[in-house]
RODO-2510 file (C-alpha; in nm, 4 decimals, decimal comma):
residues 345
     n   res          X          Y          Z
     1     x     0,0000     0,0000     0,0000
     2     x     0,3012     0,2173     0,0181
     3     x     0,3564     0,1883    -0,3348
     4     x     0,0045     0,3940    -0,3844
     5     x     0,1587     0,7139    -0,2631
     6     x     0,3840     0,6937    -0,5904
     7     x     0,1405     0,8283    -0,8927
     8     x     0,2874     0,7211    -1,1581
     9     x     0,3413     0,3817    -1,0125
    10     x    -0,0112     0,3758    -0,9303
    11     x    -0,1081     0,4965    -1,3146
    12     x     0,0876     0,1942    -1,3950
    13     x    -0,0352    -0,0387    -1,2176
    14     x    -0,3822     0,0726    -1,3529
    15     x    -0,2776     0,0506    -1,6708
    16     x    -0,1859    -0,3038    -1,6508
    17     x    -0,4810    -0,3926    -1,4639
    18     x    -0,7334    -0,3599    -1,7709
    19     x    -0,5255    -0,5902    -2,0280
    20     x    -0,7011    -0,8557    -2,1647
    21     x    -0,3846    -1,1275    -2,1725
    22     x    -0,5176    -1,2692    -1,8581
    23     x    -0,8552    -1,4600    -1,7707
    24     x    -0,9325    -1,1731    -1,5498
    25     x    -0,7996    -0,8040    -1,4184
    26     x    -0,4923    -0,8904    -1,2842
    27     x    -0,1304    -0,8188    -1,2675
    28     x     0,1647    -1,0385    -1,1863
    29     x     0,4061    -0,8935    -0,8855
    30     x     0,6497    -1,0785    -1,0791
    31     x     0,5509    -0,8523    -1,4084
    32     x     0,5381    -0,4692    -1,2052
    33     x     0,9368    -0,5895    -1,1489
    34     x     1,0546    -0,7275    -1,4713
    35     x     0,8755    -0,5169    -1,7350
    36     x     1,2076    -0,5796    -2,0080
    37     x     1,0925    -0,9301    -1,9733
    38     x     0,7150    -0,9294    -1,8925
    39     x     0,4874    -1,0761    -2,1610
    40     x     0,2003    -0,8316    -2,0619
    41     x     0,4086    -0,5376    -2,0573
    42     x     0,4892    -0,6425    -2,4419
    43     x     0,1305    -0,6840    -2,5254
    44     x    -0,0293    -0,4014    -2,3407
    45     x     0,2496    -0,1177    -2,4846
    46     x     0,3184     0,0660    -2,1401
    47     x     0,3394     0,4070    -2,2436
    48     x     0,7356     0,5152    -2,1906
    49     x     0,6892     0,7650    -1,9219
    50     x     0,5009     0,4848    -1,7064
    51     x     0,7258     0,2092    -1,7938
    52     x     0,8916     0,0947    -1,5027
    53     x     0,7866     0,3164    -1,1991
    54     x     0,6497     0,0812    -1,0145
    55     x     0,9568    -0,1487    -1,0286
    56     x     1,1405     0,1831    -0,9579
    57     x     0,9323     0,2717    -0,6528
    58     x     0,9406    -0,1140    -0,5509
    59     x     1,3480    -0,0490    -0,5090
    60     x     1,3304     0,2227    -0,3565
    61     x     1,1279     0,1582    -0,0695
    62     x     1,3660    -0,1598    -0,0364
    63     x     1,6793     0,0676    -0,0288
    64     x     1,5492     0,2392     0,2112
    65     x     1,5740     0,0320     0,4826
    66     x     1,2506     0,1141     0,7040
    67     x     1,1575    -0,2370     0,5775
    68     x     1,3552    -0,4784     0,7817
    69     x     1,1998    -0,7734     0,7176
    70     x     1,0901    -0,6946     0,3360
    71     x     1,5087    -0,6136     0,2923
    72     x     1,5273    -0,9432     0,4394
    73     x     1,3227    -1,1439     0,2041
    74     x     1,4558    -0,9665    -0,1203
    75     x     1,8151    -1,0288     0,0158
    76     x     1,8251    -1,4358     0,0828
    77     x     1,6037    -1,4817    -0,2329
    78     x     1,8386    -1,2925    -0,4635
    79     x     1,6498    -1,0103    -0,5764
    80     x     1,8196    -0,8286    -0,8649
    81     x     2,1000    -1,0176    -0,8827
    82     x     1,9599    -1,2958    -1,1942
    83     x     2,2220    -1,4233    -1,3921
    84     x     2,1458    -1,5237    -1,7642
    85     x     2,5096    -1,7850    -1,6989
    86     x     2,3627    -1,9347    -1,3440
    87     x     2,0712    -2,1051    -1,3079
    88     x     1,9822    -1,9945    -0,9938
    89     x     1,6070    -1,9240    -0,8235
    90     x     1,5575    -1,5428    -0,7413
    91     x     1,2745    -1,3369    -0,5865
    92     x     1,0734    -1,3523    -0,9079
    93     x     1,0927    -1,7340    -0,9407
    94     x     0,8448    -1,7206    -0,6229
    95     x     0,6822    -1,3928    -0,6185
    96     x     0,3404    -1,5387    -0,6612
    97     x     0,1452    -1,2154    -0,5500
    98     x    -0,1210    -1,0481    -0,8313
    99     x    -0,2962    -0,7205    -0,7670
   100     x    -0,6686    -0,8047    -0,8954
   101     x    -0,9644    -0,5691    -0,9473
   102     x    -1,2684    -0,7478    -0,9515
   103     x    -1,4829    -0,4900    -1,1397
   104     x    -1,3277    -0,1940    -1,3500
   105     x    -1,6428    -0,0165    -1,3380
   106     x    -1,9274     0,0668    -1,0539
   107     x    -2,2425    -0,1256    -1,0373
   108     x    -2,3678     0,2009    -1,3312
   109     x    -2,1085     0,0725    -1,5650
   110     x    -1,9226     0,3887    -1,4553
   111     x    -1,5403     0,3120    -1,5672
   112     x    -1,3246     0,3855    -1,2214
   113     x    -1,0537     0,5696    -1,3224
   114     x    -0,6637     0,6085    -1,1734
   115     x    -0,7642     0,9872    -1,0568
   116     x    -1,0230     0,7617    -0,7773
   117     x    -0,8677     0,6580    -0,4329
   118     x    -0,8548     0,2691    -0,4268
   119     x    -0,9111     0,0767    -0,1331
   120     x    -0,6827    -0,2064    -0,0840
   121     x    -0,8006    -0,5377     0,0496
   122     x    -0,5264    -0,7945     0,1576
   123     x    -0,6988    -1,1874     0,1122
   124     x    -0,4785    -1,2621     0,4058
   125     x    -0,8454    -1,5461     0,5020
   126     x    -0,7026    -1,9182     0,5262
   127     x    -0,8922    -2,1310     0,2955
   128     x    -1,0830    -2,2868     0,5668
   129     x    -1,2401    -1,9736     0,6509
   130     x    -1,2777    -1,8232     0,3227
   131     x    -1,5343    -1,4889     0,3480
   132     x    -1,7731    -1,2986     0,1832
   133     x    -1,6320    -0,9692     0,3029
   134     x    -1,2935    -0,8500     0,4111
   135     x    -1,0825    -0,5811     0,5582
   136     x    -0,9606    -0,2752     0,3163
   137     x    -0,7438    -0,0317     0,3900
   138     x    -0,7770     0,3436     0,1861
   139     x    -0,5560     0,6274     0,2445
   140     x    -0,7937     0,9888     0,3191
   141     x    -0,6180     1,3384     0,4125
   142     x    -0,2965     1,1624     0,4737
   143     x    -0,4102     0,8570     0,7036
   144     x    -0,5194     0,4899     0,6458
   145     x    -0,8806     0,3764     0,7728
   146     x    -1,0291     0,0527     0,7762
   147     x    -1,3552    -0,0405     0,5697
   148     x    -1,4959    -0,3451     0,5288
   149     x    -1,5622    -0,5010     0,2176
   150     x    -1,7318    -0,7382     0,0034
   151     x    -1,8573    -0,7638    -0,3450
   152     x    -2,1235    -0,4840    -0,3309
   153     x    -1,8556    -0,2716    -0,2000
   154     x    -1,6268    -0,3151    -0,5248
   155     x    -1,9300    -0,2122    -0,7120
   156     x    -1,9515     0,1065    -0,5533
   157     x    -1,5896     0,2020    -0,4855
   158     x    -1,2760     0,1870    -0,7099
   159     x    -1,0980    -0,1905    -0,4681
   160     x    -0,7588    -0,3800    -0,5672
   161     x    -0,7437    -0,7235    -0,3607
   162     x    -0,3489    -0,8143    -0,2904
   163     x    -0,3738    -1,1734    -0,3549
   164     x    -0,1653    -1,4931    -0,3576
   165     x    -0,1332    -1,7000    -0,6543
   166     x    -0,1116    -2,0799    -0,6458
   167     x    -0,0464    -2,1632    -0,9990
   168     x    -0,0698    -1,9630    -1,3163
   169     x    -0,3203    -1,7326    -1,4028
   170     x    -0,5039    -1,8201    -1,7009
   171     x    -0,4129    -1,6682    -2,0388
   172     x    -0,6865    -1,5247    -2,2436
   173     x    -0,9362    -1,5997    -2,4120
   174     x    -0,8990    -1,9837    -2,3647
   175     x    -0,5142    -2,1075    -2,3691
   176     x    -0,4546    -2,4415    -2,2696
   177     x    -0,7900    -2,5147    -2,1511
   178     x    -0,8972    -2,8189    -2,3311
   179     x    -0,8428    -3,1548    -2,4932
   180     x    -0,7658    -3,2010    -2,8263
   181     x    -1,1292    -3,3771    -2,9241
   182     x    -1,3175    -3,0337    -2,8280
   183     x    -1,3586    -2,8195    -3,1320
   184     x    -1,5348    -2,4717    -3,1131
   185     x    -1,8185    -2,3814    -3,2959
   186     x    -1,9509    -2,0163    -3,4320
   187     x    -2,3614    -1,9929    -3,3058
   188     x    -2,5197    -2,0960    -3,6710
   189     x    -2,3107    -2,4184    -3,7093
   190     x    -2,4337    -2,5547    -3,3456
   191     x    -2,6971    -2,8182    -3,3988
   192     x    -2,9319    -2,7878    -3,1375
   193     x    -3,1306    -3,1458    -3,1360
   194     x    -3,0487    -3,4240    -3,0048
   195     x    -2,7860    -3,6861    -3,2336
   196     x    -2,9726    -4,0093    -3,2021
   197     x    -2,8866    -4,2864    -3,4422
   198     x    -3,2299    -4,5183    -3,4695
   199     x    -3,3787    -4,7607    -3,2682
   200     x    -3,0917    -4,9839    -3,2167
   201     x    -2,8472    -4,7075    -3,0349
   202     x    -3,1249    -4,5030    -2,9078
   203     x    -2,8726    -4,2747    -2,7389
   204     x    -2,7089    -3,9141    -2,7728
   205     x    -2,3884    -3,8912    -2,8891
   206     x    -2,2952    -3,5383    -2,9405
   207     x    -2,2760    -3,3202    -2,6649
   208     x    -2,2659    -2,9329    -2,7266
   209     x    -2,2093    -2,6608    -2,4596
   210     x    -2,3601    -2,3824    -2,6002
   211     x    -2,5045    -2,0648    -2,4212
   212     x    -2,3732    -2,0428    -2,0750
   213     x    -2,5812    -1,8032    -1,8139
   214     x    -2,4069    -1,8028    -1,4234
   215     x    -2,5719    -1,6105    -1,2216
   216     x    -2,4367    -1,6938    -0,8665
   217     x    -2,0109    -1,6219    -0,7721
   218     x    -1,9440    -1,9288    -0,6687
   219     x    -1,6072    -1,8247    -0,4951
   220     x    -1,5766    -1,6009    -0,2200
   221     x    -1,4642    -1,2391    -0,1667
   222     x    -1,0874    -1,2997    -0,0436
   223     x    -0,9447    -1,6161     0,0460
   224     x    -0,5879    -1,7282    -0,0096
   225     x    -0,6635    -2,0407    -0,2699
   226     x    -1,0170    -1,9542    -0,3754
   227     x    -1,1030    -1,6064    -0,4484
   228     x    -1,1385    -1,4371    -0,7869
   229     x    -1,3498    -1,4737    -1,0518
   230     x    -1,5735    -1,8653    -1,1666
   231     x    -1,3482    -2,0572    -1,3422
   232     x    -1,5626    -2,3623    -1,4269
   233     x    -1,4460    -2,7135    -1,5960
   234     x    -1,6756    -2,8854    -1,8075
   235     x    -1,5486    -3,2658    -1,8079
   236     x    -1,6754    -3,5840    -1,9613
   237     x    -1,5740    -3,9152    -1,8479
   238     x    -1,4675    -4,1801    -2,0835
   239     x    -1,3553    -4,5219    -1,9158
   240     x    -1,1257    -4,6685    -2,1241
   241     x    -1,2924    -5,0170    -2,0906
   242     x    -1,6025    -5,1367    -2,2198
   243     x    -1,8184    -5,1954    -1,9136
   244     x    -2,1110    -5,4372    -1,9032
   245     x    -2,4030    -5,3108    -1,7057
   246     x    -2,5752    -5,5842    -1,5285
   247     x    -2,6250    -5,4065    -1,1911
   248     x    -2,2853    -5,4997    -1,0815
   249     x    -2,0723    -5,2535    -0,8924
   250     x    -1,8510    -5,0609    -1,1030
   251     x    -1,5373    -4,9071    -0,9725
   252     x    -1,3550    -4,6690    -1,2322
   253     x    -1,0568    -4,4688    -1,0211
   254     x    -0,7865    -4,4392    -1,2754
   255     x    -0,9360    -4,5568    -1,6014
   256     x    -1,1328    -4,2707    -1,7130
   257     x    -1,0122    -4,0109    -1,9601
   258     x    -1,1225    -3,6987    -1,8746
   259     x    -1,1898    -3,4411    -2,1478
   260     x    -1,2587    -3,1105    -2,0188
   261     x    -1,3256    -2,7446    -2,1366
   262     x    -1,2269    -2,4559    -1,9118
   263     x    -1,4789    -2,1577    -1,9324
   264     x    -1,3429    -1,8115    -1,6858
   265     x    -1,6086    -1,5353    -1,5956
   266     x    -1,5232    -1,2411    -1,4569
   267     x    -1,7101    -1,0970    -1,1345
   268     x    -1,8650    -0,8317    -1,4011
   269     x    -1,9905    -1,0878    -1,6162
   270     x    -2,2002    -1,2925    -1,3620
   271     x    -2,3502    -0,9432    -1,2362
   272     x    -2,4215    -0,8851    -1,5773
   273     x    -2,5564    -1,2463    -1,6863
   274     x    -2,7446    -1,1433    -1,3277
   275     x    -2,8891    -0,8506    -1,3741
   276     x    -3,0007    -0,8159    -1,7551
   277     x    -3,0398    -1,2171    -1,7984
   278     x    -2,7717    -1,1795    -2,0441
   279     x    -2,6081    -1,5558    -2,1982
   280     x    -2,2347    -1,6291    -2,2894
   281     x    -2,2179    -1,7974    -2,6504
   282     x    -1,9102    -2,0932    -2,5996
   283     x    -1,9677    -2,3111    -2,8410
   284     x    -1,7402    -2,5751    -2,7301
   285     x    -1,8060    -2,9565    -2,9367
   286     x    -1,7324    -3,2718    -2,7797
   287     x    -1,5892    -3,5792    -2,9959
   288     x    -1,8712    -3,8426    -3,1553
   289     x    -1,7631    -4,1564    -3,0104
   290     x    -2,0371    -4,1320    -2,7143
   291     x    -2,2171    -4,4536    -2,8582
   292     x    -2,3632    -4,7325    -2,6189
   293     x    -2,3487    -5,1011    -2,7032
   294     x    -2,3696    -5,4223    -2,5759
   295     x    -2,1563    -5,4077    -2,4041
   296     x    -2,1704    -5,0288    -2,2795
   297     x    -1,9131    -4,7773    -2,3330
   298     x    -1,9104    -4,5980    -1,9646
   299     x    -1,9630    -4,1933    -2,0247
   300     x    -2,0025    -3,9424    -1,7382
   301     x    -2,0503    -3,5567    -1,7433
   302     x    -2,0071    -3,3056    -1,4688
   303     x    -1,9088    -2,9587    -1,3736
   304     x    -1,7473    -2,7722    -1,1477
   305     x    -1,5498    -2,4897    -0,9863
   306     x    -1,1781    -2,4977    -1,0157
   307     x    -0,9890    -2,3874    -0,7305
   308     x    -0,5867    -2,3509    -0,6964
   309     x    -0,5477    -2,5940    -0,3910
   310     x    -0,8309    -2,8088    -0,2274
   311     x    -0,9592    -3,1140    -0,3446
   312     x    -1,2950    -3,3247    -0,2662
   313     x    -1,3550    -3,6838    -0,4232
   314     x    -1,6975    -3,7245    -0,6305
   315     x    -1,9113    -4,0310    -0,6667
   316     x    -2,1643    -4,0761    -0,9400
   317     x    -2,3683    -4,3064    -0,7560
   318     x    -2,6257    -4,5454    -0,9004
   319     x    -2,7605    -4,5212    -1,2368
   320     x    -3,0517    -4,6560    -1,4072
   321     x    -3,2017    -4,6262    -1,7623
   322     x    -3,3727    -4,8054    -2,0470
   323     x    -3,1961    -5,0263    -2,3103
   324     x    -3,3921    -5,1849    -2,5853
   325     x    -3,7074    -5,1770    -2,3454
   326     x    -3,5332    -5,2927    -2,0320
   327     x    -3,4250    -5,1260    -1,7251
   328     x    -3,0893    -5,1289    -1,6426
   329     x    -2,9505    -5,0109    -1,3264
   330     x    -2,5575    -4,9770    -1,1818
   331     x    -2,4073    -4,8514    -0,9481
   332     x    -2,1050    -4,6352    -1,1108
   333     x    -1,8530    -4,5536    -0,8486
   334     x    -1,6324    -4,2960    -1,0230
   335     x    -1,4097    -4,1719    -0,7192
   336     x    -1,2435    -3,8157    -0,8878
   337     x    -0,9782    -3,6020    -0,6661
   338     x    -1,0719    -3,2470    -0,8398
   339     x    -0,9315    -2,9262    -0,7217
   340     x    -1,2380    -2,7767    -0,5696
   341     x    -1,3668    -2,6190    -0,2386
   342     x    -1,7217    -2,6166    -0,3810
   343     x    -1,9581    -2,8687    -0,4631
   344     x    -1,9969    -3,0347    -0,7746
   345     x    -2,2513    -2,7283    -0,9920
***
């Protein structure tokens, strides 16, 4: 928060936050303090005279020493001092802190601009006790005071969470956020009925995800693994067997294949899909081959909310349907670690 008393650092920082390389509004720590070597600072063309004050300010609030412990930290992890000939772990190698705005505009579509006072909200909540509100800090006539926060209070007032990063952050639009058998589709290819090839495989066996309305955050406002934006994974379940079902008990643990499709939505976009009952066009196609025989080709389908760190195991359950006018019932244990704090959507 020290850093915000430094303008042009702060214009910076602003700057950066509205690129659309990432998923959502944030910037890397790791980019503010290597823009020669930043991909973001490449794409988003920092304007010279802003290039680089942040970093700038960063060093010299370090060289000033009022930071003990900070001087510290930079000083056993090697801070400044890379060397293209060593391979050898610096500060940046671990820096995984992001500055994140969770809505660029108030709740009238008013942009917030870098001449408003932001209020700074630390997601210093264990997982465990992950919140819907939060402590921010803003600096008025010279002094810091304490507000708390939560989403409707982004909406209103210009709010940059500090937050940890386990993992990447995803590269927009998509990046690496699917298997190879998913193709995307434009709106007027997308056949909307269901793929049924005659009475002897009565059964679908195309599966489209098409318009996509959310209109519940499904993570909280701070929290050190799970905060952010939805990211949600869309994944079919393809045993690699062909499974008879005679109401046995099936275990599949490590079999499956799992082909998944990321989608990310921004805070603003679920208040949006929210409030105007607006829909997201994705398009995504999954692969033909979801036939049933005799014997039967086991599919699942599920989604959920990807977190960075906690996992919870998923069961389908028992099953039962009709094949060539006879019931059929299983029970289809498919036990699934997935990194999730939420319940399956």
């Amino acid at each position: 928060m020290q850093l915000s008393k430094d303008r042009k650092a702060y214009k910076e920082l602003f700057y950066l936050l509205h690129n659309d390389l990432y998923a959502d509004n944030y910037v890397k720590l790791k980019d503010l303090l290597d823009p020669d070597n930043s991909l973001l600072y490449n794409k988003m063309k920092v304007p010279e005279e802003l290039k680089g004050a942040f970093k700038n300010a960063f060093n010299a609030i370090n060289n000033s020493q009022n930071y003990p412990n900070l001087n510290y930290l930079l000083s056993r992890n090697n801070y400044q001092q890379r060397s293209s000939a060593v391979n050898q772990p610096d500060f940046l190698d671990s820096a995984d802190l992001a500055y994140y705005m969770p809505y660029p505009e108030d709740e009238n579509g008013q942009a917030f601009t870098d001449q408003d006072n932001p209020t700074y909200v630390p997601t210093v909540i264990e997982d465990e006790n992950r919140a819907d509100y939060g402590y921010g800090y803003k600096e008025e006539n010279g002094q810091w005071n304490t507000y708390i926060t939560d989403d409707n209070y982004a909406q209103q007032n210009s709010t940059i969470q500090v937050t940890t990063l386990i993992g990447e952050i995803h590269i927009n639009p998509n990046g690496d956020n699917q298997d190879d058998d998913i193709t995307i589709i434009p709106p007027d290819q997308a056949t909307y009925c269901a793929n049924f090839r005659g009475d002897d495989h009565p059964y679908n066996h195309l599966v489209i995800l098409g318009h996509l309305q959310l209109t519940e955050q499904l993570d909280p406002w701070v929290g050190l693994y799970n905060s952010g934006g939805s990211e949600l994974i869309f994944l079919r379940i393809d045993s690699e067997e062909l499974i008879p079902l005679d109401g046995q008990h099936i275990e599949l643990t490590t079999g499956q294949v799992a082909r998944y499709f990321r989608v990310d939505l921004r805070r603003r976009e679920i208040k949006k899909m929210r409030r105007d009952n607006t829909f997201k066009w994705i398009g995504a196609q999954w692969d033909i081959n979801w036939e049933c025989s005799e014997p039967v080709h086991e599919q699942g389908f599920l989604v959920y909310e990807l977190d960075n760190r906690r996992e919870f195991h998923f069961d389908f359950g028992e099953i039962s349907f009709e094949l060539n006018s006879q019931n059929i019932s299983a029970d289809i244990d498919i036990t699934l670690e997935l990194p999730s704090g939420d319940d399956v959507v």
